[in-house]
C-alpha positions as CSV (number, residue, x, y, z in Angstrom):
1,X,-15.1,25.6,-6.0
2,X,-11.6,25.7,-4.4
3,X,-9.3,28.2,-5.6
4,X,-5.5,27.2,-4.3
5,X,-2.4,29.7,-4.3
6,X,1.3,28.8,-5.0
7,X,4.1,31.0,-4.3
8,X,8.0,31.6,-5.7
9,X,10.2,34.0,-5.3
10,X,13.5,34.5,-7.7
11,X,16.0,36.5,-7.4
12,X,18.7,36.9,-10.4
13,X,21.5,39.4,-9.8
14,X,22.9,39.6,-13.5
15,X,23.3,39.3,-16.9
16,X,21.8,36.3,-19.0
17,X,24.7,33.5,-17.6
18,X,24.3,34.6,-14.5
19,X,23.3,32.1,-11.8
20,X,19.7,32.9,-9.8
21,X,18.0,31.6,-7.5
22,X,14.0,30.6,-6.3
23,X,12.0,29.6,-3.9
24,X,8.7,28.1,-3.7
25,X,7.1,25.9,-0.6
26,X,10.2,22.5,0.0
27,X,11.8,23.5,-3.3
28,X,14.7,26.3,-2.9
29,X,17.4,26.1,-5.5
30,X,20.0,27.7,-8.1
31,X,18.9,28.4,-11.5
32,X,20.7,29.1,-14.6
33,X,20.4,28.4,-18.0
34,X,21.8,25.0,-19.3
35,X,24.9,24.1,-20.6
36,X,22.9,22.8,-23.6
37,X,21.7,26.4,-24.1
38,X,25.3,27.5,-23.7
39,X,24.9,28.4,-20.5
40,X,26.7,28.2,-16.6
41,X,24.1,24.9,-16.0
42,X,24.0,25.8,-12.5
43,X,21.4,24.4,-10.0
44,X,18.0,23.8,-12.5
45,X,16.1,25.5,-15.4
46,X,12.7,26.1,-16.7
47,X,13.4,23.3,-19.2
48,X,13.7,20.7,-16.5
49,X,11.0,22.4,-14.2
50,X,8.4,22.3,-16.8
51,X,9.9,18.7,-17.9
52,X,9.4,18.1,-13.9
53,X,5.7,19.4,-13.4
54,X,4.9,17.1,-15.9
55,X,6.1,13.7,-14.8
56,X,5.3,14.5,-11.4
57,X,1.5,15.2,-12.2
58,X,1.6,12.5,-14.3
59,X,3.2,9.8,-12.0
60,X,0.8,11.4,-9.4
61,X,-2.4,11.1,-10.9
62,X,-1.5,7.6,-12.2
63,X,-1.0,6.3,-9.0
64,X,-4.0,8.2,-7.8
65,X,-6.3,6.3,-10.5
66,X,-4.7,2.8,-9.4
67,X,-5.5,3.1,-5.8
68,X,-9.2,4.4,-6.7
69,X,-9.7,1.7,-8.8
70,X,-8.1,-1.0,-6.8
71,X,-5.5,-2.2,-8.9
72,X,-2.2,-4.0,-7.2
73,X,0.8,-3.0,-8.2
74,X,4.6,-4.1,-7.1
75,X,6.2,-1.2,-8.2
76,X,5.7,2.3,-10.5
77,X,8.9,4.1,-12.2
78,X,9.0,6.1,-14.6
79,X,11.4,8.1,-17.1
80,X,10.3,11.4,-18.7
81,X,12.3,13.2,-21.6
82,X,11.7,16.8,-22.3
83,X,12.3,17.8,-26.5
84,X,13.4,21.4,-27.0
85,X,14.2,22.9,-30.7
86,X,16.4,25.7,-31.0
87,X,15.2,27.4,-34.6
88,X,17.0,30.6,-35.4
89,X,17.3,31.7,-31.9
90,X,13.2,31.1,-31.4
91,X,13.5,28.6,-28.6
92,X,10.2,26.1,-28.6
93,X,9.5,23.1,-26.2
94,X,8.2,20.2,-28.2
95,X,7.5,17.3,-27.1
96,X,7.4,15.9,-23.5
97,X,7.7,11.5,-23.8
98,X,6.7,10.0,-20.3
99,X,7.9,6.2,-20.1
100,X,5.9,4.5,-17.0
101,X,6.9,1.0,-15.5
102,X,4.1,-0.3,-14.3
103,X,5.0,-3.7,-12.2
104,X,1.9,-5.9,-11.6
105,X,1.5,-8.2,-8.7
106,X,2.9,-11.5,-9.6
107,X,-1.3,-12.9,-9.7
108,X,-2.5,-9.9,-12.0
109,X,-4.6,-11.3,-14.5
110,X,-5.1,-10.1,-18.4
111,X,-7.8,-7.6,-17.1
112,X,-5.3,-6.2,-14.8
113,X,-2.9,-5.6,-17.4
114,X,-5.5,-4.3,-19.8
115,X,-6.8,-1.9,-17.0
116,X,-3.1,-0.7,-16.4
117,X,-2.8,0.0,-19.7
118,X,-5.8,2.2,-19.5
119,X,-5.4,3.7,-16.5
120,X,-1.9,4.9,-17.9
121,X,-3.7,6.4,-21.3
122,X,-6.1,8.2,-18.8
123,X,-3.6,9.7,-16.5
124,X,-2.2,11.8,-19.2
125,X,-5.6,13.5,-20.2
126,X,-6.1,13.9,-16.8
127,X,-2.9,15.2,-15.3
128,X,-3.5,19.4,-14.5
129,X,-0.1,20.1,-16.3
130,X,-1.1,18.1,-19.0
131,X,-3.9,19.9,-19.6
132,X,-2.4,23.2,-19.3
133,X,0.2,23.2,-21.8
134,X,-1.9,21.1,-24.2
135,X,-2.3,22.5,-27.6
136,X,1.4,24.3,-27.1
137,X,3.9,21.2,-26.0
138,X,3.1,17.4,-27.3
139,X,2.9,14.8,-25.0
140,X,3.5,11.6,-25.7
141,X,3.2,8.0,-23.4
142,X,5.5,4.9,-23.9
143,X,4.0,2.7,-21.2
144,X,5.5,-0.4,-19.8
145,X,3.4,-3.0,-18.1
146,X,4.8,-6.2,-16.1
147,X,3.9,-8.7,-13.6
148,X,6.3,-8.8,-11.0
């Protein structure tokens, strides 16, 4: 088993719309609390880190799954939208929707398409974030498949 060790380091020199800062290995960056939270919106937020962990596994382990199963593709975008409900002050992340573009080489065949579609059901039981806020924050996959 291999255990492996990530680092941050925040600073935040005030009061709740104050503007902070972290750290952690390429990423340094402000941080604040969103203007959709009624707040200074400087630099990023947990919000759209957590909204980020997730698509970025996800886009990750989807491409991973393509290349180990041989399967061409032209092109792979996606979109990812992060839901967050604001009950009586209780704040609650809800829902994260990813929405993958998967662009086929021009030859893919039905089976290609079909394994695609597979491969992006897969990804999202497989992805480590995923996993790890499963049972606390819905996700949900709106996957597009095309032939280039």
């Amino acid at each position: 088993m291999a255990l492996h060790s990530f680092h941050l380091k925040a600073s935040w020199p005030g009061l709740r719309n104050d503007v902070g800062e972290m750290e952690t290995g390429n990423l340094k960056t402000k941080i604040s609390i969103p203007h959709e939270m009624d707040g200074p919106g400087v630099g990023t937020n947990p919000d759209e880190m957590l909204l980020g962990a997730a698509a970025t596994c996800y886009i990750i382990t989807l491409a991973a799954m393509m290349e180990r199963s041989k399967l061409q593709k032209e092109n792979l975008t996606m979109e990812s939208e992060g839901i967050v409900d604001v009950t009586k002050g209780v704040i609650t992340y809800k829902k994260i929707i990813h929405r993958p573009v998967i662009a086929l080489k021009s030859d893919a065949t039905e089976a290609d398409k079909q394994l695609a579609k597979k491969l992006a059901e897969k990804a999202e039981t497989s992805c480590m974030i995923t996993r790890a806020i499963q049972g606390n924050v819905m996700v949900e996959l709106e996957a597009s498949i095309t032939k280039a």
